[in-house]
CHARMM-style PDB file with segment names, atoms N, HN, CA, C and O in Angstrom:
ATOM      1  N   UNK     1     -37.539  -7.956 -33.261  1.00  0.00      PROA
ATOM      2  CA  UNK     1     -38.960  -7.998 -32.997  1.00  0.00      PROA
ATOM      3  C   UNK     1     -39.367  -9.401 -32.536  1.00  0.00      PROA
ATOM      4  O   UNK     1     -38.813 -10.410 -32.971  1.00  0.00      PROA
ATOM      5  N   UNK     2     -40.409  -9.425 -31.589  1.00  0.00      PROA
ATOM      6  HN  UNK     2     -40.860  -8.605 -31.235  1.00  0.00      PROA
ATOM      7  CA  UNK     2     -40.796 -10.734 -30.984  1.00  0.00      PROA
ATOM      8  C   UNK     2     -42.050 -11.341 -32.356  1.00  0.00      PROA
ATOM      9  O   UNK     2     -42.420 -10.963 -33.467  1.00  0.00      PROA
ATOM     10  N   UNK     3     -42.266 -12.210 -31.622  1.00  0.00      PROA
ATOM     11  HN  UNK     3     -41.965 -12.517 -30.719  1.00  0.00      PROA
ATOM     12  CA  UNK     3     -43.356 -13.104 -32.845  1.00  0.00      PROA
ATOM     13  C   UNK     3     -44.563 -12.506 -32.412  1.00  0.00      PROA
ATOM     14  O   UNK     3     -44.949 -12.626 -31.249  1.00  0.00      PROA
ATOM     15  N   UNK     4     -45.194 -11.857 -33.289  1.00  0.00      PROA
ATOM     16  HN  UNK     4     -44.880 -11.759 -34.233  1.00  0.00      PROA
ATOM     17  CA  UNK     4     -46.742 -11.525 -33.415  1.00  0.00      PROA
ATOM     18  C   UNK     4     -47.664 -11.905 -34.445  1.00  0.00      PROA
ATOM     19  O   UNK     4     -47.569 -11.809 -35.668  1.00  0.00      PROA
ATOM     20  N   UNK     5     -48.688 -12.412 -33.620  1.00  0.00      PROA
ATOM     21  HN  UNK     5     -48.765 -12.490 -32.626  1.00  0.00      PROA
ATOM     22  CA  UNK     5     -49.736 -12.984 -34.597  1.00  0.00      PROA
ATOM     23  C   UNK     5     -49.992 -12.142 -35.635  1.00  0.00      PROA
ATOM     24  O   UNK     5     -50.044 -10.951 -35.325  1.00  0.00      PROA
ATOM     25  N   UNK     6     -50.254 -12.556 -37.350  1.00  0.00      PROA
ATOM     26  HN  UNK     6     -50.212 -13.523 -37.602  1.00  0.00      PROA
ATOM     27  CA  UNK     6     -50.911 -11.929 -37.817  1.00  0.00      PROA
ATOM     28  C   UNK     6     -51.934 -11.471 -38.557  1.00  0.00      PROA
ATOM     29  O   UNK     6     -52.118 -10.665 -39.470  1.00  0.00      PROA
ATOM     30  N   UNK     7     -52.813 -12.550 -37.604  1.00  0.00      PROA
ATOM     31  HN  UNK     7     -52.664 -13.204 -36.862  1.00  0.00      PROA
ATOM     32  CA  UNK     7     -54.046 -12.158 -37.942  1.00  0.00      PROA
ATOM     33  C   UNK     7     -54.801 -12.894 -36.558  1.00  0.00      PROA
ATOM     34  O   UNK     7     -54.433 -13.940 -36.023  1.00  0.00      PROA
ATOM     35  N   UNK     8     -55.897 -12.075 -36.174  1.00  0.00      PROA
ATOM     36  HN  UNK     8     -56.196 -11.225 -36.609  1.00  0.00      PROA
ATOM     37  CA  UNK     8     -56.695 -11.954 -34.576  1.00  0.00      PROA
ATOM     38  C   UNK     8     -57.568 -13.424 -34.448  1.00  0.00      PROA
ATOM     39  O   UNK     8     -58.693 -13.628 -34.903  1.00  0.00      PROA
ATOM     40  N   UNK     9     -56.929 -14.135 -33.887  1.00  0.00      PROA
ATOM     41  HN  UNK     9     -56.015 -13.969 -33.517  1.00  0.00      PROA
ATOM     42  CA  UNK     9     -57.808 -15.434 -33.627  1.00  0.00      PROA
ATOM     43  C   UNK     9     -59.323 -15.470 -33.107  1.00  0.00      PROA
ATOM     44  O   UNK     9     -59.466 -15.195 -31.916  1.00  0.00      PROA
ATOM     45  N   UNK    10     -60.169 -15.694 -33.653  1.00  0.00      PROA
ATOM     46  HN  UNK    10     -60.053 -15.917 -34.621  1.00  0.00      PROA
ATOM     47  CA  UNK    10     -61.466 -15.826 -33.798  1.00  0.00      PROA
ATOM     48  C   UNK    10     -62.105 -16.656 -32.212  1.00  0.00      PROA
ATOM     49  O   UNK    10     -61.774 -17.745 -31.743  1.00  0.00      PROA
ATOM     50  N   UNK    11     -63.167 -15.583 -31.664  1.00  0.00      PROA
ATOM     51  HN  UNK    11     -63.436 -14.698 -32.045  1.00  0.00      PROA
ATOM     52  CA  UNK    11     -63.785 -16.309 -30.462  1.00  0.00      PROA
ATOM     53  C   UNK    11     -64.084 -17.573 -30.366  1.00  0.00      PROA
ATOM     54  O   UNK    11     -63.939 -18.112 -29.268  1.00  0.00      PROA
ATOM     55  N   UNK    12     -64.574 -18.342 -31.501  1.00  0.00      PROA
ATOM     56  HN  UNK    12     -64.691 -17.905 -32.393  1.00  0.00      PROA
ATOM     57  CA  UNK    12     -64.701 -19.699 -31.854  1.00  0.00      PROA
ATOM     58  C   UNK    12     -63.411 -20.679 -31.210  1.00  0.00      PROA
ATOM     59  O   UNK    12     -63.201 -21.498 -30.316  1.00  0.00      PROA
ATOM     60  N   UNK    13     -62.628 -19.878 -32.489  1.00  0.00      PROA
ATOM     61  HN  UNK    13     -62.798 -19.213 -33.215  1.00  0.00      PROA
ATOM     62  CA  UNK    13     -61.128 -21.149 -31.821  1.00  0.00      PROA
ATOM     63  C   UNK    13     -61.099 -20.499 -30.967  1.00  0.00      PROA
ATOM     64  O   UNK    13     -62.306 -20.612 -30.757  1.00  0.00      PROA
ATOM     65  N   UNK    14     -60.774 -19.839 -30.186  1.00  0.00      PROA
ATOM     66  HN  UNK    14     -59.793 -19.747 -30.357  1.00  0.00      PROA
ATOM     67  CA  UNK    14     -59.998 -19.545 -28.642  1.00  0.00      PROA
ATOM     68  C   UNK    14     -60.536 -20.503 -27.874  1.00  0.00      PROA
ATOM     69  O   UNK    14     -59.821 -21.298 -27.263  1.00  0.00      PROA
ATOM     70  N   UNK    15     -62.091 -20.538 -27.814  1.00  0.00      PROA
ATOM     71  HN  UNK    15     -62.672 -19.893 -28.311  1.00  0.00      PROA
ATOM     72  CA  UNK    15     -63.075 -21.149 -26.755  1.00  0.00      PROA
ATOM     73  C   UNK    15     -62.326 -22.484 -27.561  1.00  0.00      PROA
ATOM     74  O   UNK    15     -61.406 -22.924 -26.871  1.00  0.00      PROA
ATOM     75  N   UNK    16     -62.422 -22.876 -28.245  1.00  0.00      PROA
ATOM     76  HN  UNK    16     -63.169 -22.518 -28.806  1.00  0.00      PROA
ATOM     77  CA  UNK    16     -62.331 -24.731 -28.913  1.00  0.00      PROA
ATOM     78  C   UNK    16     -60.826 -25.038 -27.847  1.00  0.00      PROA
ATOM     79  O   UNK    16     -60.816 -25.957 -27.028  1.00  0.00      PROA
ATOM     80  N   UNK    17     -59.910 -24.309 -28.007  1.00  0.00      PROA
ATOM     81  HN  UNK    17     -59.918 -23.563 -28.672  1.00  0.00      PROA
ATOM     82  CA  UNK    17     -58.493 -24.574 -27.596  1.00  0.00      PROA
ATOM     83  C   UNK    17     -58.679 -24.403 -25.869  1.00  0.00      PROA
ATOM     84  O   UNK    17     -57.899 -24.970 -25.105  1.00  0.00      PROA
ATOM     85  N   UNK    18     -59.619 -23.696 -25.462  1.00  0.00      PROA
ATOM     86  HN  UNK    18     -60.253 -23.235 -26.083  1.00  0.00      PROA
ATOM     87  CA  UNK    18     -59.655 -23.957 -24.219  1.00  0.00      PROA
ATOM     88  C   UNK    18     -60.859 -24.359 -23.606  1.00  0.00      PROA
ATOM     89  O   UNK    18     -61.449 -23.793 -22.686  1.00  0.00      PROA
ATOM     90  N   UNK    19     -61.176 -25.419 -24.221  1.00  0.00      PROA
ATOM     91  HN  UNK    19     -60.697 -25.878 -24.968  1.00  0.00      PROA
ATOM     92  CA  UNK    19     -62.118 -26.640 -23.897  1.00  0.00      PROA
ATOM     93  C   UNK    19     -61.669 -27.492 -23.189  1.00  0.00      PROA
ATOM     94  O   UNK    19     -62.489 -28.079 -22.482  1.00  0.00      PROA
ATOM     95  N   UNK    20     -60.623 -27.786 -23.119  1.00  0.00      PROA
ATOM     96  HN  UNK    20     -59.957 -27.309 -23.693  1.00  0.00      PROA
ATOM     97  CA  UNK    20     -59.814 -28.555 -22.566  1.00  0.00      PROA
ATOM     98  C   UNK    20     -59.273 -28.298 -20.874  1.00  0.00      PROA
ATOM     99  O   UNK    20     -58.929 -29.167 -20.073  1.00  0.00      PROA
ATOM    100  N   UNK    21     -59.322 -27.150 -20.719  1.00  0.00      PROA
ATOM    101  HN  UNK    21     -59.602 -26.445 -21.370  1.00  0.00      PROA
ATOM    102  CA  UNK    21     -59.075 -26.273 -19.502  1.00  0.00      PROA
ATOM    103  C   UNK    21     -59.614 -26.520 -18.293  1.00  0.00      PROA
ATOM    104  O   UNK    21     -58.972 -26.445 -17.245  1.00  0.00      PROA
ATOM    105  N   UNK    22     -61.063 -26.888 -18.391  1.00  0.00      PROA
ATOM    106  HN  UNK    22     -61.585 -26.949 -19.242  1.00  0.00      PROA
ATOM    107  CA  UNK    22     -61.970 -27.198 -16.838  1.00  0.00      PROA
ATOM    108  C   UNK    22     -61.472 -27.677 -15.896  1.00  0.00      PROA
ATOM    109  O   UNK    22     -60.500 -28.401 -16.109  1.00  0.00      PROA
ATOM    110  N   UNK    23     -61.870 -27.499 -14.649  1.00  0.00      PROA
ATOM    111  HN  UNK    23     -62.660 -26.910 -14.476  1.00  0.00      PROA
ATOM    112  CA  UNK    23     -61.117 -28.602 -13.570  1.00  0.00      PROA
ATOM    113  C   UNK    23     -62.148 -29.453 -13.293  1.00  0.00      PROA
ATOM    114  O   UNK    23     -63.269 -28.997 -13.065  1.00  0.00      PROA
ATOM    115  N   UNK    24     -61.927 -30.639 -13.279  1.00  0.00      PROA
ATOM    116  HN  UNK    24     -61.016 -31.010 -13.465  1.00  0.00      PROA
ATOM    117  CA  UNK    24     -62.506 -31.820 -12.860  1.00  0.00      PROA
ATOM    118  C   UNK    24     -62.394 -32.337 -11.082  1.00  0.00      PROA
ATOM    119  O   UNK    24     -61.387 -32.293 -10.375  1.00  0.00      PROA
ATOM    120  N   UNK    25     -63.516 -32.723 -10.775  1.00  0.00      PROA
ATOM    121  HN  UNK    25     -64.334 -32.759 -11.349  1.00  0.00      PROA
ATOM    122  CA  UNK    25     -63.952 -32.817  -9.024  1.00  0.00      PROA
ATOM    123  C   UNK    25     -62.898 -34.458  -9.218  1.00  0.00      PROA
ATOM    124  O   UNK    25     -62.815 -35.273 -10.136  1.00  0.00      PROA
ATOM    125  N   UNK    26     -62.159 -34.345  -7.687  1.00  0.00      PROA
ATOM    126  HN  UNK    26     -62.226 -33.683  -6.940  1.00  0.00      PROA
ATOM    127  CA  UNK    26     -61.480 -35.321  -7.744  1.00  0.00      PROA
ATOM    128  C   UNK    26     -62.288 -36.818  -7.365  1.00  0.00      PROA
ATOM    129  O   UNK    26     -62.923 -36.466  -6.371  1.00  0.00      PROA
ATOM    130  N   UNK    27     -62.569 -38.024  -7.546  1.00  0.00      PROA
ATOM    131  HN  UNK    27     -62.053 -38.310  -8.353  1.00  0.00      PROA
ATOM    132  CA  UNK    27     -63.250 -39.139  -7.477  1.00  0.00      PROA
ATOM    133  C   UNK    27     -62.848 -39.442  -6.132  1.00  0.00      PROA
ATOM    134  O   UNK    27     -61.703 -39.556  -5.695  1.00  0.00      PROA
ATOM    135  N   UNK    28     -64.026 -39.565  -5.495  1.00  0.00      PROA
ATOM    136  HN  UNK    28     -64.956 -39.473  -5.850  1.00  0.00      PROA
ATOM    137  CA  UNK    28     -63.630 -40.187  -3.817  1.00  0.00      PROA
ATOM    138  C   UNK    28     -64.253 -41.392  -3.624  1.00  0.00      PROA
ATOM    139  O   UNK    28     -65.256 -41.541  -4.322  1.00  0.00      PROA
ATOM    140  N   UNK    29     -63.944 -42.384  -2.826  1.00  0.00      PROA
ATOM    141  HN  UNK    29     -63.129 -42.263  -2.259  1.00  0.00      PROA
ATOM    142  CA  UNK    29     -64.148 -43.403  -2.558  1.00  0.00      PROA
ATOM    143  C   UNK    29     -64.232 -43.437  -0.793  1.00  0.00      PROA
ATOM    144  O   UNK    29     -63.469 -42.702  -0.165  1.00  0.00      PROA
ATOM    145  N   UNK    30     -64.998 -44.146  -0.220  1.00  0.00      PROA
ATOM    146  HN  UNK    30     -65.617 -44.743  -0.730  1.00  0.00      PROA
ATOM    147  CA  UNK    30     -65.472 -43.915   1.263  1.00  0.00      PROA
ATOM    148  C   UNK    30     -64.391 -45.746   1.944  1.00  0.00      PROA
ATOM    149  O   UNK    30     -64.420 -46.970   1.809  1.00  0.00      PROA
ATOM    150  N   UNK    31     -63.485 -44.454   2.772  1.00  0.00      PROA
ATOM    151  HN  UNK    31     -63.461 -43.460   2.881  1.00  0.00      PROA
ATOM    152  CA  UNK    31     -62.318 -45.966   3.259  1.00  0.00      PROA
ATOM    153  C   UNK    31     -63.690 -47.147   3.784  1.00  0.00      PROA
ATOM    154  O   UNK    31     -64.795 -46.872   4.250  1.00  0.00      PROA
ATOM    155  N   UNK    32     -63.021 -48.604   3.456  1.00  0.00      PROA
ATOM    156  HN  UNK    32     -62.123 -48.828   3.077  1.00  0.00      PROA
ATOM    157  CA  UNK    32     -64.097 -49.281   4.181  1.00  0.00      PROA
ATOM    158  C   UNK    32     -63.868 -49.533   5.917  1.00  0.00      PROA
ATOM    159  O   UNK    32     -64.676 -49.874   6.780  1.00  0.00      PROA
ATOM    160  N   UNK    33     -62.035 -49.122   6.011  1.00  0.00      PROA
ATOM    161  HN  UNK    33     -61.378 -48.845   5.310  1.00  0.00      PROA
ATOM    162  CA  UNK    33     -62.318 -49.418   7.874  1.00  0.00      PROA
ATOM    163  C   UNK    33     -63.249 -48.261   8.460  1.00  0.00      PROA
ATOM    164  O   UNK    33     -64.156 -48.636   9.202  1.00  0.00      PROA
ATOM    165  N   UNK    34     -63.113 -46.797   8.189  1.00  0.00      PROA
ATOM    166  HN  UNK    34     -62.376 -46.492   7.587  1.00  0.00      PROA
ATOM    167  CA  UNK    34     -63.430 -45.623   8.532  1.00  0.00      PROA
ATOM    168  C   UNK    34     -64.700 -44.857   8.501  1.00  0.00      PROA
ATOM    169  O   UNK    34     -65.363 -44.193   9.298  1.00  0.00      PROA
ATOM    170  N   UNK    35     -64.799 -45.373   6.733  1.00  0.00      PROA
ATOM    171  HN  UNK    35     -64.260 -45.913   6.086  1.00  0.00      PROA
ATOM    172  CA  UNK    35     -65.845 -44.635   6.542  1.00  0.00      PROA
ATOM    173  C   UNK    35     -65.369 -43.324   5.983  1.00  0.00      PROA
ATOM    174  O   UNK    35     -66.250 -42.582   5.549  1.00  0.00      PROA
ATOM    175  N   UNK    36     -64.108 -42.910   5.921  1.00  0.00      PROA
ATOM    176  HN  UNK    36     -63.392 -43.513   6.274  1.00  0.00      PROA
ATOM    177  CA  UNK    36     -63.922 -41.458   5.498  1.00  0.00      PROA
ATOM    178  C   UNK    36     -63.545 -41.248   3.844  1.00  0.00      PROA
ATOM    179  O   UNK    36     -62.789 -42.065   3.318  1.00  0.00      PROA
ATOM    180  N   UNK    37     -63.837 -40.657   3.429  1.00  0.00      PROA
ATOM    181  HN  UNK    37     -64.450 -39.992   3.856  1.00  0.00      PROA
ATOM    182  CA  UNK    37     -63.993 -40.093   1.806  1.00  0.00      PROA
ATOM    183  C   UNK    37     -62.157 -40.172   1.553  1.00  0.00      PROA
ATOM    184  O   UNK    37     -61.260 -39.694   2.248  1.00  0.00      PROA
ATOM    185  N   UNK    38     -62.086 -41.022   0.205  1.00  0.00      PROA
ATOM    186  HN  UNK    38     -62.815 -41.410  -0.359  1.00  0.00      PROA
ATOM    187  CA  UNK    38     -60.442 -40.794   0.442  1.00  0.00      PROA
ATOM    188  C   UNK    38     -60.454 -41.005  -1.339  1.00  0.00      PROA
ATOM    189  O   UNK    38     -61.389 -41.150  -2.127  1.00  0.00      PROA
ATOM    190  N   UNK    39     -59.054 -40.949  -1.518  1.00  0.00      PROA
ATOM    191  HN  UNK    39     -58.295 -40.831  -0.878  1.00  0.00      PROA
ATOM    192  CA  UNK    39     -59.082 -41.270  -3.113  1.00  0.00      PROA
ATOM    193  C   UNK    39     -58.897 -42.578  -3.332  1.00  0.00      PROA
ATOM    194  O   UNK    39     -58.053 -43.198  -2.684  1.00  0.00      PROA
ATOM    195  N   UNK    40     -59.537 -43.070  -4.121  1.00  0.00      PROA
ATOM    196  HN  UNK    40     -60.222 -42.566  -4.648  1.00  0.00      PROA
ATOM    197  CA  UNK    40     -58.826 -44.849  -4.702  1.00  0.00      PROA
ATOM    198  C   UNK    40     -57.311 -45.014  -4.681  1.00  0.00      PROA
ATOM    199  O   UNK    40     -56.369 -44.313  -5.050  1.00  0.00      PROA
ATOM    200  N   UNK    41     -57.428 -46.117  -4.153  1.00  0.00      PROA
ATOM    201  HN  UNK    41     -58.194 -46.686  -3.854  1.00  0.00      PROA
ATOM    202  CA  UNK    41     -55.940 -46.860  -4.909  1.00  0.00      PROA
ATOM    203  C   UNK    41     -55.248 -46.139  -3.872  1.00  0.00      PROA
ATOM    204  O   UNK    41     -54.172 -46.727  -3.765  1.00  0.00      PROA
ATOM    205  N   UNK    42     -55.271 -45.361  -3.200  1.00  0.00      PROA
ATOM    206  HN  UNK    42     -56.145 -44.884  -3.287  1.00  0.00      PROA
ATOM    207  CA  UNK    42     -54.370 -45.101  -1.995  1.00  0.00      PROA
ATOM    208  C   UNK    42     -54.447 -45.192  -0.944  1.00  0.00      PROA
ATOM    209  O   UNK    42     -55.578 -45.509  -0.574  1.00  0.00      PROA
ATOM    210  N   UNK    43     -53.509 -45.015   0.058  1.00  0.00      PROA
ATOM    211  HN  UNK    43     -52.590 -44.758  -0.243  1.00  0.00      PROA
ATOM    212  CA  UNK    43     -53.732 -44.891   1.783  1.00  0.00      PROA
ATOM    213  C   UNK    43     -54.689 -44.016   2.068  1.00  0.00      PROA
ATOM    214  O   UNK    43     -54.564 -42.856   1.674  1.00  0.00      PROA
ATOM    215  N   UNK    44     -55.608 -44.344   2.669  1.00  0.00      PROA
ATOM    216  HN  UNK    44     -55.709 -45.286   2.989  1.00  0.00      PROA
ATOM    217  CA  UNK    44     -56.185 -43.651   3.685  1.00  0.00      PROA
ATOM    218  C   UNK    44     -55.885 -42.542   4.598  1.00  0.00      PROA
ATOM    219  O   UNK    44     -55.515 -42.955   5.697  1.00  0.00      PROA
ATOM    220  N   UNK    45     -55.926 -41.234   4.491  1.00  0.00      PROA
ATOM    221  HN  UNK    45     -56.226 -40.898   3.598  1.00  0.00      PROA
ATOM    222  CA  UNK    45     -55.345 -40.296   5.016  1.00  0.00      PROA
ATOM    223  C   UNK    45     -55.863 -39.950   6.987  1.00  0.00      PROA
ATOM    224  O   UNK    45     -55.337 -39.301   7.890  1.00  0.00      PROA
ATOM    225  N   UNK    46     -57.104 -40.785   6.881  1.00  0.00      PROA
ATOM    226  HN  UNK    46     -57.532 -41.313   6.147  1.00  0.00      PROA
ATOM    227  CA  UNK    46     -57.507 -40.639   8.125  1.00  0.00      PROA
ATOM    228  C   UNK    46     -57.253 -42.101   9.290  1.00  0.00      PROA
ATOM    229  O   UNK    46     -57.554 -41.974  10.477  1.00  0.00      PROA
ATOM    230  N   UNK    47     -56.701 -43.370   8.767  1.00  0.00      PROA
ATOM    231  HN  UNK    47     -56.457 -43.473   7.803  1.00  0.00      PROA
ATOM    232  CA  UNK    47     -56.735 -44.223   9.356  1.00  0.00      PROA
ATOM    233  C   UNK    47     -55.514 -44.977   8.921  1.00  0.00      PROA
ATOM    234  O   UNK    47     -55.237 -45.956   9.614  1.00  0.00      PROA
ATOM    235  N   UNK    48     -54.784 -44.727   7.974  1.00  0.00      PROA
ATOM    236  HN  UNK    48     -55.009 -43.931   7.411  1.00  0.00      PROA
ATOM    237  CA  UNK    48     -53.483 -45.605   7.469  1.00  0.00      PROA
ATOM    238  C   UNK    48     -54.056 -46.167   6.864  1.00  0.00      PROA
ATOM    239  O   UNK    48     -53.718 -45.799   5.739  1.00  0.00      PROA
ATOM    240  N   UNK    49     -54.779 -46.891   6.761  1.00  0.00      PROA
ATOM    241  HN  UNK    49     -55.055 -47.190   7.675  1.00  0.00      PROA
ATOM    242  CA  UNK    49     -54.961 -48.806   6.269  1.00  0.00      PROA
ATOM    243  C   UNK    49     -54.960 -48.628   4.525  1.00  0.00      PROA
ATOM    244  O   UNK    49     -55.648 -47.736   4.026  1.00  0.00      PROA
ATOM    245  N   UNK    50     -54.406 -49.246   3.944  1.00  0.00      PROA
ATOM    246  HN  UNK    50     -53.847 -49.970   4.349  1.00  0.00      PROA
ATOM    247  CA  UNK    50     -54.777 -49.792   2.589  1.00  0.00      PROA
ATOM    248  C   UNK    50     -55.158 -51.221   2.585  1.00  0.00      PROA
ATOM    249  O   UNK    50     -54.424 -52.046   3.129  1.00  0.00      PROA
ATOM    250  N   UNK    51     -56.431 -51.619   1.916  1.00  0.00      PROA
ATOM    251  HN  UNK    51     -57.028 -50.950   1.474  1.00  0.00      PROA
ATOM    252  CA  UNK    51     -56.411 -53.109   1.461  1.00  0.00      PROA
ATOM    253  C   UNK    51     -56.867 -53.736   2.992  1.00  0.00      PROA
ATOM    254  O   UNK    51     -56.854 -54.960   3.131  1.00  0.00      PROA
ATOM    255  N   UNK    52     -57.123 -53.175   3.721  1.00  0.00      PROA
ATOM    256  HN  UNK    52     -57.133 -52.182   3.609  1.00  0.00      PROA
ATOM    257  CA  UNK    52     -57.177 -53.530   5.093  1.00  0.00      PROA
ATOM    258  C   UNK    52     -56.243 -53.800   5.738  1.00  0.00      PROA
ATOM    259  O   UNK    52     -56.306 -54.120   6.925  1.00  0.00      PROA
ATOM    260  N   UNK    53     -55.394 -53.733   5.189  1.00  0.00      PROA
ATOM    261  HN  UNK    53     -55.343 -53.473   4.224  1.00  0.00      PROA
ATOM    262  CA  UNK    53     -53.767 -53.170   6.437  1.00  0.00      PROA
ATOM    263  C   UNK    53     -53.301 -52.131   6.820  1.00  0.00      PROA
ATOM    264  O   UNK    53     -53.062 -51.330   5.917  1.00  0.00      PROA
ATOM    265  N   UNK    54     -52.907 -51.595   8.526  1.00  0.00      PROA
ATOM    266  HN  UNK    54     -53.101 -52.245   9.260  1.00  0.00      PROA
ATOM    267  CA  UNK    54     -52.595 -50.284   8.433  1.00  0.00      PROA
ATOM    268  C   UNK    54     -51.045 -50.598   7.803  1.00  0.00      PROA
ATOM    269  O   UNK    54     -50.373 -51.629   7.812  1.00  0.00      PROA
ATOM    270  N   UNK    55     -50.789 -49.268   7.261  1.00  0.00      PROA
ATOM    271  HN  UNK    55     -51.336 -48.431   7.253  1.00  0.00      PROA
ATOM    272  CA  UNK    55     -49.550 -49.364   6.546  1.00  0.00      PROA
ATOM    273  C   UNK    55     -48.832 -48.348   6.975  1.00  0.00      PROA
ATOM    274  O   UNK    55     -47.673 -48.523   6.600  1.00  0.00      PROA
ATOM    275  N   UNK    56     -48.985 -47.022   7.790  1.00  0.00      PROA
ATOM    276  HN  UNK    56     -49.927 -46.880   8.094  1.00  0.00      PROA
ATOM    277  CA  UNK    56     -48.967 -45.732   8.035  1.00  0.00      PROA
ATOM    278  C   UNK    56     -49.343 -46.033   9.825  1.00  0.00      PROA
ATOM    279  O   UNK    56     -50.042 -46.951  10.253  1.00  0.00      PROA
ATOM    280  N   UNK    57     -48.815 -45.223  10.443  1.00  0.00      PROA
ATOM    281  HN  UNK    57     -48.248 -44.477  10.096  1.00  0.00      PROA
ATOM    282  CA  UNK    57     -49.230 -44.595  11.865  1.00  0.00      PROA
ATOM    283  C   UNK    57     -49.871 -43.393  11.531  1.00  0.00      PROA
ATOM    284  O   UNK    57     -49.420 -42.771  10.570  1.00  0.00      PROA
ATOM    285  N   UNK    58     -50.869 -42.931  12.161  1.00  0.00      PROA
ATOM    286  HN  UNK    58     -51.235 -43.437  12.943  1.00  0.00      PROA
ATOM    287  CA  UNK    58     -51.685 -41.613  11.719  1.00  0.00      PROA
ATOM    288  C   UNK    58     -51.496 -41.177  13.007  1.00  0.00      PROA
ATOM    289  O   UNK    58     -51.588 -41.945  13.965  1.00  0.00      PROA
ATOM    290  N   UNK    59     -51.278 -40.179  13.095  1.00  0.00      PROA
ATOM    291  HN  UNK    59     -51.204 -39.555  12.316  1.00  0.00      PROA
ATOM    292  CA  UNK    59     -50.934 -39.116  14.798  1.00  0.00      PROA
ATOM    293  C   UNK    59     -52.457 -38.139  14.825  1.00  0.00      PROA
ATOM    294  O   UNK    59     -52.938 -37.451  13.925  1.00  0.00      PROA
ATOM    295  N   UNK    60     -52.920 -38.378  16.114  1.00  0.00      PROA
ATOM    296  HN  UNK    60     -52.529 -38.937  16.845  1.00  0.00      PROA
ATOM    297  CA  UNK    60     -54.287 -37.668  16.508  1.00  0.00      PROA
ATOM    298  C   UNK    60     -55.499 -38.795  16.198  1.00  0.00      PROA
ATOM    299  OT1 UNK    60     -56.677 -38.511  16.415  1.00  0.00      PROA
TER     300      UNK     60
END
């Protein structure tokens, strides 16, 4: 026999244990060469540059 609960966990805890669950909007930061919405702390997906260096060739 597999493991079965035995006794029915209460709507309370279920919701408490998956409080934790939400998805969170990712934090954007606006590149300063570009202007385009990008994440911190990384390359720039529309222009290369980090830190104001390109670091990347971007094609298009």
């Amino acid at each position: 026999m597999g493991a079965v609960p035995k006794r029915k966990i209460s709507r309370g805890r279920r919701n408490r244990r998956r409080s934790h669950h939400a998805l969170t909007v990712p934090h954007l930061v606006l590149c300063p060469q570009c202007k385009e919405p990008m994440l911190p702390h990384r390359v720039c997906p529309s222009c290369g540059t980090y830190r104001g260096r390109e670091v990347i060739q971007v094609e298009g």
